[in-house]
Each structure stands twice: as structure tokens, then as C-alpha cells.
C-alpha positions as CSV (number, residue, x, y, z in Angstrom):
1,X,0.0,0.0,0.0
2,X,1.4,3.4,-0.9
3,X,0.8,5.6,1.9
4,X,2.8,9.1,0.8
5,X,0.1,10.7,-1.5
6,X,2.6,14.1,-1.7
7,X,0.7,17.2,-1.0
8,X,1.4,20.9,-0.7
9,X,4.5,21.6,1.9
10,X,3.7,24.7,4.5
11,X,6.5,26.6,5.7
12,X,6.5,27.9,9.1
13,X,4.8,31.3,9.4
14,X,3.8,34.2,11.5
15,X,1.1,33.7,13.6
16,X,-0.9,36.1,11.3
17,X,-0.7,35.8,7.9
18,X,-2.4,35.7,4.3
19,X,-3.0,32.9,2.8
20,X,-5.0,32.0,-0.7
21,X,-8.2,30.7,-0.3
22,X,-8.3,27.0,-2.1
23,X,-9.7,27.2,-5.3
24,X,-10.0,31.5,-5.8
25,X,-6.8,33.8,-5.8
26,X,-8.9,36.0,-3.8
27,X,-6.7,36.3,-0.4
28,X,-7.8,35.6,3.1
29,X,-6.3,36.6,6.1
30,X,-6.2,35.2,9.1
31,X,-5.9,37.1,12.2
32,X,-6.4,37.6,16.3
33,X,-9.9,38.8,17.3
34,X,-10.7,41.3,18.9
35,X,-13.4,42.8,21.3
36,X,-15.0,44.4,18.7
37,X,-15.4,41.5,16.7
38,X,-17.5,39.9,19.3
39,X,-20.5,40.7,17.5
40,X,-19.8,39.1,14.3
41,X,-18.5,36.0,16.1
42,X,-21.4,35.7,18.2
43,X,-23.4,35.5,14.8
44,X,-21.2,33.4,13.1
45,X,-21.1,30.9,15.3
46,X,-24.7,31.3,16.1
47,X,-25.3,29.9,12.7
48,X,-22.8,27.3,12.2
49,X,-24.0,25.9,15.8
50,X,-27.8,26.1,15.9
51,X,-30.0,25.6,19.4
52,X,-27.0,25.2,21.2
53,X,-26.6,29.1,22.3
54,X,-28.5,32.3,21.5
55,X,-26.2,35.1,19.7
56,X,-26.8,36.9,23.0
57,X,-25.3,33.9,25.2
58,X,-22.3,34.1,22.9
59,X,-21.9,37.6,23.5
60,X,-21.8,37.3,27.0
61,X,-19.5,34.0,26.6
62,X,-17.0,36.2,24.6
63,X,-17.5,39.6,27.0
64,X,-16.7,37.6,30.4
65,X,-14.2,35.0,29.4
66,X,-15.4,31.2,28.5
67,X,-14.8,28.1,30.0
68,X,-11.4,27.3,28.7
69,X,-10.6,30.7,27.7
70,X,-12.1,34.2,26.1
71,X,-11.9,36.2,23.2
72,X,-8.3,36.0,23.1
73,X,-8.5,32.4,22.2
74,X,-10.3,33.4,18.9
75,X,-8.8,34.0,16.0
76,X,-11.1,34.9,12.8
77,X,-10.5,34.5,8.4
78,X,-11.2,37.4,6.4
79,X,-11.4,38.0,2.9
80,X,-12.5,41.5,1.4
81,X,-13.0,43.0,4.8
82,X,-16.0,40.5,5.4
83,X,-15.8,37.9,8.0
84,X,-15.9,34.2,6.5
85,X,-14.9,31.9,8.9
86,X,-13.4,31.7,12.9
87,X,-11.8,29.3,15.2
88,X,-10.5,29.0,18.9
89,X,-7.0,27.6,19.8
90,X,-7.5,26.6,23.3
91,X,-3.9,26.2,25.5
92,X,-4.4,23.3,27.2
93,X,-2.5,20.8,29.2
94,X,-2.8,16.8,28.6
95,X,-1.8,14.0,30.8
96,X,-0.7,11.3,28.4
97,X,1.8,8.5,29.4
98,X,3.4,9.8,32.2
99,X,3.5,13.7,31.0
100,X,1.9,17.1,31.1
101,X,2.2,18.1,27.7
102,X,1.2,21.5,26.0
103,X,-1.7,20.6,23.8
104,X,-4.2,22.8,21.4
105,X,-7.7,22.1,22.1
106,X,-9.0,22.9,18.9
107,X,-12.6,24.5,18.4
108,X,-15.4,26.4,17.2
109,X,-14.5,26.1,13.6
110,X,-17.1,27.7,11.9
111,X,-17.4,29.1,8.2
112,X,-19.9,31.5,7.2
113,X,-22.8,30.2,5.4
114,X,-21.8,32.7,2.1
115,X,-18.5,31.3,2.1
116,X,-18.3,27.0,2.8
117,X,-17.0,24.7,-0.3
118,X,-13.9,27.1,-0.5
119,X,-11.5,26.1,1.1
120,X,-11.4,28.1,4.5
121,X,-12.2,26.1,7.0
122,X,-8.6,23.6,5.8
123,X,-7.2,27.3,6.0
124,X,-8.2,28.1,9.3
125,X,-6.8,24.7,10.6
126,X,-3.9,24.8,8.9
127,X,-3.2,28.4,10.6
128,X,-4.5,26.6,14.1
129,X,-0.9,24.1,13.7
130,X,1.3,27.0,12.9
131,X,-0.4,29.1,15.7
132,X,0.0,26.1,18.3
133,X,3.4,25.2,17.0
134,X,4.8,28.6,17.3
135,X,3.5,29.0,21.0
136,X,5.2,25.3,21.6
137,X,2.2,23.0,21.9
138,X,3.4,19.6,21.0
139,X,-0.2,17.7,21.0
140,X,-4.1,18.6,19.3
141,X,-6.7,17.5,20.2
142,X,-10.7,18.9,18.8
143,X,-13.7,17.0,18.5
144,X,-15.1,16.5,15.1
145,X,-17.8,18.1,13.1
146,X,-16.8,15.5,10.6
147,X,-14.2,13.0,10.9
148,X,-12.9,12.2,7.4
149,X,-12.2,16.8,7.5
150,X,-9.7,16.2,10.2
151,X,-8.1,12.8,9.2
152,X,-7.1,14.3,5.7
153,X,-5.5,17.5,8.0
154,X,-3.6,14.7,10.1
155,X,-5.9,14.4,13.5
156,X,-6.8,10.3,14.4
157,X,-9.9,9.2,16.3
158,X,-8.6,8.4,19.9
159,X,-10.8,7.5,22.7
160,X,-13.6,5.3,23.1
161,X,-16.4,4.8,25.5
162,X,-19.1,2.3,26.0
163,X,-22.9,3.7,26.9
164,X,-24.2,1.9,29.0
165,X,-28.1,1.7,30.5
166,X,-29.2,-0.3,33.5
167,X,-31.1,-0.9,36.4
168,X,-28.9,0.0,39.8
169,X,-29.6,-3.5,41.3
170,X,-27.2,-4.9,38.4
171,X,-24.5,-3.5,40.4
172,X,-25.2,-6.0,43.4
173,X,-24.8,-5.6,47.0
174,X,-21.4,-3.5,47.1
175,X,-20.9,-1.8,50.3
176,X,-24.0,0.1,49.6
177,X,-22.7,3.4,49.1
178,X,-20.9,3.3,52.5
179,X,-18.8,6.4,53.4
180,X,-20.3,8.4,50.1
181,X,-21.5,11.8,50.7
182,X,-23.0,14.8,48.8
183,X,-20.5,17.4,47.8
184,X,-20.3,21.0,49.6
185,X,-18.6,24.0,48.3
186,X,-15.9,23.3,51.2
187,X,-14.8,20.6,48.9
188,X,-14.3,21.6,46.0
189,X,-10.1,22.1,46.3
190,X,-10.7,18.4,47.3
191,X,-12.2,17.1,44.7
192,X,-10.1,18.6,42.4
193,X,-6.8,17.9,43.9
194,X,-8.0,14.1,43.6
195,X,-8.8,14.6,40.1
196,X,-5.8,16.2,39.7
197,X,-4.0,12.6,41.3
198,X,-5.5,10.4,39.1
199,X,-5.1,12.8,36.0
200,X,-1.5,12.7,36.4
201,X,-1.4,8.9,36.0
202,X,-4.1,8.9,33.0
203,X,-4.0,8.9,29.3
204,X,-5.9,11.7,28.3
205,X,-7.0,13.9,30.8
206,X,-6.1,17.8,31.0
207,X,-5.2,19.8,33.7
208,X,-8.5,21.8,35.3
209,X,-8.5,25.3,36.0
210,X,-10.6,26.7,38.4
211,X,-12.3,28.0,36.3
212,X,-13.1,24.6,34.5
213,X,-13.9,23.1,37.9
214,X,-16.5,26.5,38.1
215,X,-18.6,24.9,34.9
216,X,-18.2,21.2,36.1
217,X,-19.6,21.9,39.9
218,X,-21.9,25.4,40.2
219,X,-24.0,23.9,37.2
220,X,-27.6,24.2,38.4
221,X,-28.5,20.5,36.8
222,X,-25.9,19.1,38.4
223,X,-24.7,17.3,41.9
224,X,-21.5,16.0,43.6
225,X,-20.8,13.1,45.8
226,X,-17.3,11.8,47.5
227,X,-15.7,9.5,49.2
228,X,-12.9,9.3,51.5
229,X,-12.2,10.5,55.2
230,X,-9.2,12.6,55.5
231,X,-8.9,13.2,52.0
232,X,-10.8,12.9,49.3
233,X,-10.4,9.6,47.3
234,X,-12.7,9.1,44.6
235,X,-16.3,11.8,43.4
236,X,-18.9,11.6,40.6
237,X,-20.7,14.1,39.3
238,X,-24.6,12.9,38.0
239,X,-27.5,14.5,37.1
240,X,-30.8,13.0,38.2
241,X,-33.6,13.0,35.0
242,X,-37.2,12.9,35.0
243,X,-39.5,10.4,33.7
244,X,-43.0,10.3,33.1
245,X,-43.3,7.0,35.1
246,X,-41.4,6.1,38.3
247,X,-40.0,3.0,36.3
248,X,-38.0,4.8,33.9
249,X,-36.7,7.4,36.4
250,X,-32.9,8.3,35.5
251,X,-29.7,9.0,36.8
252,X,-27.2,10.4,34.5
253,X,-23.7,9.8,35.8
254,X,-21.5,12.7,34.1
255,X,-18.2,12.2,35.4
256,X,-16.8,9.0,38.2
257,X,-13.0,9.4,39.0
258,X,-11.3,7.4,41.9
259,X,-7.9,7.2,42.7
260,X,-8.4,3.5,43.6
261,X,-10.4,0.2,43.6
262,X,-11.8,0.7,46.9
263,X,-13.1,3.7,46.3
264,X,-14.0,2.8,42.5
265,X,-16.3,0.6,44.3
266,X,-17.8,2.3,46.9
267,X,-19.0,4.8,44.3
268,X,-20.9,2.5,42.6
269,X,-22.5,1.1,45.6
270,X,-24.3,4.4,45.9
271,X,-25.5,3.9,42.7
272,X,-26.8,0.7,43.5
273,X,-28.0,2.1,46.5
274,X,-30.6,4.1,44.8
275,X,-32.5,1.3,43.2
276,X,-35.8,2.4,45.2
277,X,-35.6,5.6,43.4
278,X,-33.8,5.7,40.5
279,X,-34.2,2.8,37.6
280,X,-32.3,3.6,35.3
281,X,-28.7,4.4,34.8
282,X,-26.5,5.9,32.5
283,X,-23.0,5.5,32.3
284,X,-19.9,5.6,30.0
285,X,-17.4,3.3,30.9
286,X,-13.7,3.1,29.7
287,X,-13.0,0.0,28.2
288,X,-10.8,-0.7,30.5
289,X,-13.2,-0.6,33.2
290,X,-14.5,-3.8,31.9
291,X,-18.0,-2.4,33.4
292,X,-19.5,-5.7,31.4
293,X,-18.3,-7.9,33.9
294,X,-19.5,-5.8,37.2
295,X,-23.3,-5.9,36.0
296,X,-25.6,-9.2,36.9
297,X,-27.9,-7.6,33.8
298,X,-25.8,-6.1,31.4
299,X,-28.2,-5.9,28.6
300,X,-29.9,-3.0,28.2
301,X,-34.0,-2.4,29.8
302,X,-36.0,-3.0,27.3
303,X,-33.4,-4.5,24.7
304,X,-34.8,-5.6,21.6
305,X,-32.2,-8.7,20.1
306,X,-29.5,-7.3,18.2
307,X,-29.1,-10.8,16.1
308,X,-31.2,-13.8,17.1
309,X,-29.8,-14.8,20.2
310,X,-27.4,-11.8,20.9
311,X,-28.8,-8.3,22.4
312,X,-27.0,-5.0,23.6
313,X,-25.3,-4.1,26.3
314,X,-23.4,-1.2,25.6
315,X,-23.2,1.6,23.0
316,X,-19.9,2.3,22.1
317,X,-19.6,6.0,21.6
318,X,-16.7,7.9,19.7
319,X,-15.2,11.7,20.6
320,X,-11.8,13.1,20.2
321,X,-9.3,13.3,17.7
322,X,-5.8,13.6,18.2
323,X,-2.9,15.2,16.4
324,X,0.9,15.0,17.1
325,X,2.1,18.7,16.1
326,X,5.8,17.9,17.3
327,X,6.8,14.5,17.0
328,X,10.3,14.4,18.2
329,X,9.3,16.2,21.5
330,X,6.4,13.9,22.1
331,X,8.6,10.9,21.7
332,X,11.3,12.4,23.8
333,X,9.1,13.7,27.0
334,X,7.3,10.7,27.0
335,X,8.1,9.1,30.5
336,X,5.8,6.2,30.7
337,X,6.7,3.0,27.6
338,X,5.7,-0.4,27.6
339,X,8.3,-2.5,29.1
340,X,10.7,-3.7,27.0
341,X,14.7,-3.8,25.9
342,X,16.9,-1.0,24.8
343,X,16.6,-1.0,21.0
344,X,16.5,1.4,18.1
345,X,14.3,2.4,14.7
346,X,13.8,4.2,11.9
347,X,10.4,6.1,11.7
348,X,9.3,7.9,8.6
349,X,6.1,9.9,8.7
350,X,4.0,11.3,6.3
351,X,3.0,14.4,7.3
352,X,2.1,17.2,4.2
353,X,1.6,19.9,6.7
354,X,4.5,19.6,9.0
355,X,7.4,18.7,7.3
356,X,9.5,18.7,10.5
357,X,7.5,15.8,11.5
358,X,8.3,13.7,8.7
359,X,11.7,12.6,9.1
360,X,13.5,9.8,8.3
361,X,14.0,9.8,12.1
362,X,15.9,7.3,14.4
363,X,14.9,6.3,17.5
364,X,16.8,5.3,20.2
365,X,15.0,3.9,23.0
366,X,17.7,3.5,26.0
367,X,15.0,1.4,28.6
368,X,13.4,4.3,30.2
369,X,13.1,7.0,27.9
370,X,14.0,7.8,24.1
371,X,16.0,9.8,22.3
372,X,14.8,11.2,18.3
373,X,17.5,12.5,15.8
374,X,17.1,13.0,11.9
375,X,18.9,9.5,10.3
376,X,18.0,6.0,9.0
377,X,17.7,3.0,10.9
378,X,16.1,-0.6,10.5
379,X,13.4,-1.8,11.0
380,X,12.2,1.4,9.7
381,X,8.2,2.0,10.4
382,X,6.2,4.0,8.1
383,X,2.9,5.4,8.3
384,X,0.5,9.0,8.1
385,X,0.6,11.3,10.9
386,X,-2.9,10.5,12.0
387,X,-2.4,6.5,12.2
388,X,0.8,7.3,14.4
389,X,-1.4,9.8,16.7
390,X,-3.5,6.7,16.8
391,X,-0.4,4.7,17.7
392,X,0.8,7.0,20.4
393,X,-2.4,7.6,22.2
394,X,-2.8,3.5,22.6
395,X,-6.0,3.6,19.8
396,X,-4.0,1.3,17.7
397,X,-1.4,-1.0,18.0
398,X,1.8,-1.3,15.4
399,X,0.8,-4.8,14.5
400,X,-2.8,-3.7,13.9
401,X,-1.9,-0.4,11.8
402,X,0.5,-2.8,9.5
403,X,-2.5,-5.4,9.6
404,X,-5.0,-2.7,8.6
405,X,-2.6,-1.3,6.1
406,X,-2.5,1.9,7.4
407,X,1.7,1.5,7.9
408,X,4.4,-0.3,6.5
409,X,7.6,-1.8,7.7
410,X,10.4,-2.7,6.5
411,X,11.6,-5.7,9.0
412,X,10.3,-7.2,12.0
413,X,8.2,-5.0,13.8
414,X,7.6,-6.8,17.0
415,X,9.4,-4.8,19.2
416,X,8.2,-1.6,18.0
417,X,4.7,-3.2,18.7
418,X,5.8,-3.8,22.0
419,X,7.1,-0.2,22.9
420,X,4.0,1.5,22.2
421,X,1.8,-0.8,23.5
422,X,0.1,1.0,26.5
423,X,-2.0,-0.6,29.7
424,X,-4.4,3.2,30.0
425,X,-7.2,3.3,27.3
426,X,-7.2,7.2,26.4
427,X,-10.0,8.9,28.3
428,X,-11.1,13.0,28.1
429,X,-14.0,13.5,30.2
430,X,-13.9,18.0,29.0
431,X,-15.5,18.4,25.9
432,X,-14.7,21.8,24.2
């Protein structure tokens, strides 16, 4: 399988710039917003993103600051002094592997209606890479309008979670909720300094401002409960639904972290606790959770078969997309690799918008941590920047990319296999 289709090299650039517009010689530029723009950007975005704010909401998002950051996270396309398309770059922080790395939560990308089959919204990401490069971000990560859009730009699907519905008395008789109580205001550093614990150790999560922790807790619809005694050791957040009959009341469990088993479990024995109340749960489960295993019932309340004998028990549900913007800083910060011997490897990457990332690299992994310089080695592993996102984040295995045919190699790539493989299923619980 040939997977270097070659396409139109970028230089680096200035954080504003003009650009042609795909398919017109009409010029665009691309720059900062600012406050006076709010208007035009509350409209625009108004449009693109129907019933999910009014235009004044968005003006009031954009006047006081939003959730993971204000106007000065907007940056907007203009061609002919009319507005045709904006985007946010959000500077984030991921946990991934064993580091906090500087990552672009991309957002918001929105074309105007007068404008769309031209070529600006691949513009306005484009600009997003050099923007996040220049400021030193080395990972991406945005949630898709539509997926094939990003994978062509070099973002791969990573992160999965399985929806699950059932009744409470599925979970059993576990400790019944023993030493859980509702959150106060008081705990709120609590709570997040646990989160903050476990986030650390994850592969996926991003660092919370308070200002995050603001939108996740003082939400009207929304409650807290915690476990532990001198210090907080695991919370969920859940919203509690209404029904039209008592039978199908719902809980909605938004967010569960624990920092360990014990309190993993006495979390959900709240929830089964509240089986006189509540009948119905939502939840979505890691994989790794294995949440399968901990139901009696696992099939879903009113399941109609799925084949002839089989039924549901899960949804699986799709969100983020990931890009690497630097790879020879992610490989070289990465703390946290799969067991295995000291070795080395070539890696050529395919990567039409950032040829820094493209290599020929070699690898050189000492044991603990590796070391990336420009060179050849064998086995040499080759594949599109959005498989190896896939690849890094744990989404994919070597051997499975090179059975899929999404990479090649040139040897045996056993080892490589083995020094990517990871034992954390990537999870982001902030949508943005």
C-alpha cells in the first residue's frame, strides 16, 4: 500500500498571515480577534451551531471569558473586509503517558454560510498548527464536526467509550454506598486535587483550572458526591432525570473518578443504593473498566435482540481526535513506555503539513526513555501522521496499523509493537 500521497508543503509562518483561499486567488487573512469583533463572532457561530446558544449567550460568553478561555483564544478569516470563517485555539494541558504536555484544544470552527466549499475552514486549521506550533504546543486534540475533514489535516480518532443503560440492582450488594456523601462548596479544592491525582497517572486527561472546575460543579442540573475521610479519594458528578413514570426514572452519571479500587467501588455502591428511586442508569465506561463484567444484567432495559440470540449491552460512543504537532518532543518527553529492551528504529512519517515531522527519524529507545535524531535506521516503520497519533495515544497498536494497512515496515516490527503498547485506554471527560 502506498501511503505518501505528496501534498502541498507549509512553511512555518507568523502567527498572522495571508494565505490563498483553495480554489480562488482572492486572499484571506487570518488574524487575532478582537473585542469588537464579538458581535460578528457571536453571529457566526450562532449559525454554524444552531440551538446550542442564543447570539446573545455568545456575547456574554465572549465579554466575560469562556470556559477554557475568552476572546483572546479566537482568532477569525477574512477575505475583502467580510468575516468568513473563525476558530479557537485553546492552550491546554494533557496528561498522556506519564507527562503534562502542552496541547491545542481545537474549536469552534465555523465558516460562514456565504462562504463554505472554499476552502477556508482547511485554511483556518492549517493556521491553528502553525499558531500552536509557534506557542510550543506539542499535541491537538478537537472534537469533530466530521471526521474524514480532520483525518485528511492529520488528526486520528482516539478514545472510546461504552454507553451503558441499566437498572442499579445490576451493580449487586457493594458496600451500599458506604462512606459516600454529597459534595459542599468546602470541597471543592478536594475534589479537584483528587482529580488532579489520578489525571496525572491517565491517558488523556487535562489539567483543570478553576475555572473549569467553576462549569463542572456550580452547574444548576448538576450534583456531587465523595468518598474518603481525610482526604478525598474518589467523586462523581450525575444529574438526576425525570420520567413520566417512576419505572424509567434516570440518573445520569457525568463524570466518576477514583484514585483507587476501593473507592471505584464504593461509588458505585451508591448507585446501587438508589434502586428504590432511581431505575435507570447511565454510564460511559472506559473499556478498560471492563463495566460488562461488574453488571448481573448487562443488557440494556427493554433490549430488543440485536441478532437472534445476541442483544445489547453497551453503545460504544466515539469523541476526540488527536494530532501530534511535534513529534520528536512527544517521543522524547514521554516518561511512561511499555516495558521492553533497549533497542532502536527508523520512523518515517508522512505528514504534508508539518514537514519537521516527517523525518527519516531514528529512534533510540535506552529502557526508560528515548532519544529522536534526523537518520536512518532498520526496522524502519512507516505510516500518516494521524495513524501514528493513533499509535501513540494506545488507539491502535503497530501490528494492527501494519495489519489494517494503514503503515508499513520494512523488518520485524515486533518490538516496535511492543514499545508503544500502552495498559491506560485514552479517556477525556472536557468536551470543548
Amino acid at each position: 500500500m502506498a501511503l505518501h500521497t505528496p501534498g502541498r508543503k507549509l512553511p512555518a509562518t507568523p502567527a498572522r498571515l495571508a494565505i490563498a483561499s483553495a480554489g480562488t486567488h482572492d486572499p484571506a487573512m487570518i488574524r487575532n480577534a478582537e473585542h469588537t469583533d464579538i458581535d460578528d463572532l457571536a453571529g457566526l457561530w450562532a449559525r454554524a451551531f444552531p440551538g446550542e446558544r442564543t447570539v446573545e449567550q455568545r456575547v456574554l460568553h465572549l465579554e466575560t471569558g469562556g470556559v477554557f478561555g475568552g476572546i483572546e483564544t479566537a482568532w477569525i478569516a477574512e477575505r475583502g473586509g467580510r468575516v468568513t470563517g473563525a476558530y479557537r485555539a485553546y492552550a491546554l494541558t494533557q496528561h498522556m503517558h506519564g507527562t503534562a504536555f502542552r496541547m491545542m484544544g481545537l474549536a469552534s470552527v465555523a465558516v460562514d454560510e456565504t462562504a463554505r466549499r472554499r476552502g477556508v475552514g482547511r485554511e483556518m486549521c492549517e493556521h491553528a498548527i502553525r499558531v500552536a506550533r509557534e506557542r510550543g504546543d506539542v499535541l491537538s486534540v478537537l472534537y469533530p464536526f466530521r471526521p474524514s475533514f480532520y483525518l485528511s489535516l492529520g488528526w486520528g480518532m482516539a478514545g472510546e467509550m461504552q454507553a451503558y443503560r441499566f437498572r442499579p440492582e445490576s451493580l449487586g450488594e457493594i458496600g451500599r454506598g458506604a462512606g459516600v456523601r454529597r459534595a459542599g462548596p468546602d470541597d471543592t479544592a478536594a475534589i479537584a486535587a483528587c482529580y488532579d491525582t489520578v489525571a496525572a497517572d491517565t491517558n488523556g486527561l487535562i489539567a483543570r483550572t478553576p475555572r473549569i472546575w467553576r462549569s463542572h460543579l456550580e452547574d444548576d442540573s448538576t450534583h456531587a458526591y465523595l468518598t474518603g475521610v481525610e482526604a478525598v479519594r474518589g467523586y462523581m458528578i450525575v444529574r438526576f432525570g425525570r420520567s413520566s413514570t417512576p419505572d424509567d426514572k434516570p440518573l445520569f452519571v457525568r463524570e466518576l473518578v477514583a484514585s483507587d479500587h476501593d473507592a471505584y467501588d464504593a461509588l458505585l455502591g451508591w448507585i446501587s443504593a438508589q434502586r428504590d428511586s432511581l431505575r435507570i442508569i447511565h454510564y460511559d465506561a472506559a473499556p478498560d473498566e471492563r463495566f460488562a463484567h461488574r453488571l448481573s444484567e448487562p443488557r440494556t432495559p427493554g433490549f430488543q435482540p440485536a441478532r437472534y440470540l445476541w442483544a445489547p449491552v453497551a453503545r460504544v460512543i466515539r469523541g476526540p481526535m488527536l494530532r501530534i504537532l511535534d513529534v520528536k518532543a512527544a517521543i522524547e518527553r514521554r516518561v511512561r513506555w511499555s516495558p521492553t529492551a533497549p533497542m532502536s528504529f527508523g520512523l518515517h512519517l508522512i505528514d504534508d503539513l508539518v514537514p519537521e515531522n516527517e523525518g527519516p527519524f531514528e529512534v533510540d529507545f535506552g529502557g526508560s526513555r528515548a532519544t529522536v535524531k534526523r537518520g536512518a535506521a532498520r526496522p524502519t516503520l512507516q505510516l500518516p501522521i494521524s495513524v501514528f497519533a493513533q499509535v501513540f495515544a494506545g488507539e491502535l497498536s503497530v501490528r494492527e496499523a501494519l495489519m489494517l494497512g494503514l503503515a508499513e515496515c520494512d523488518g520485524d516490527a515486533s518490538a516496535i509493537d511492543a514499545l508503544f503498547r500502552v495498559d491506560r485506554c485514552f479517556r477525556l471527560l472536557d468536551e470543548f
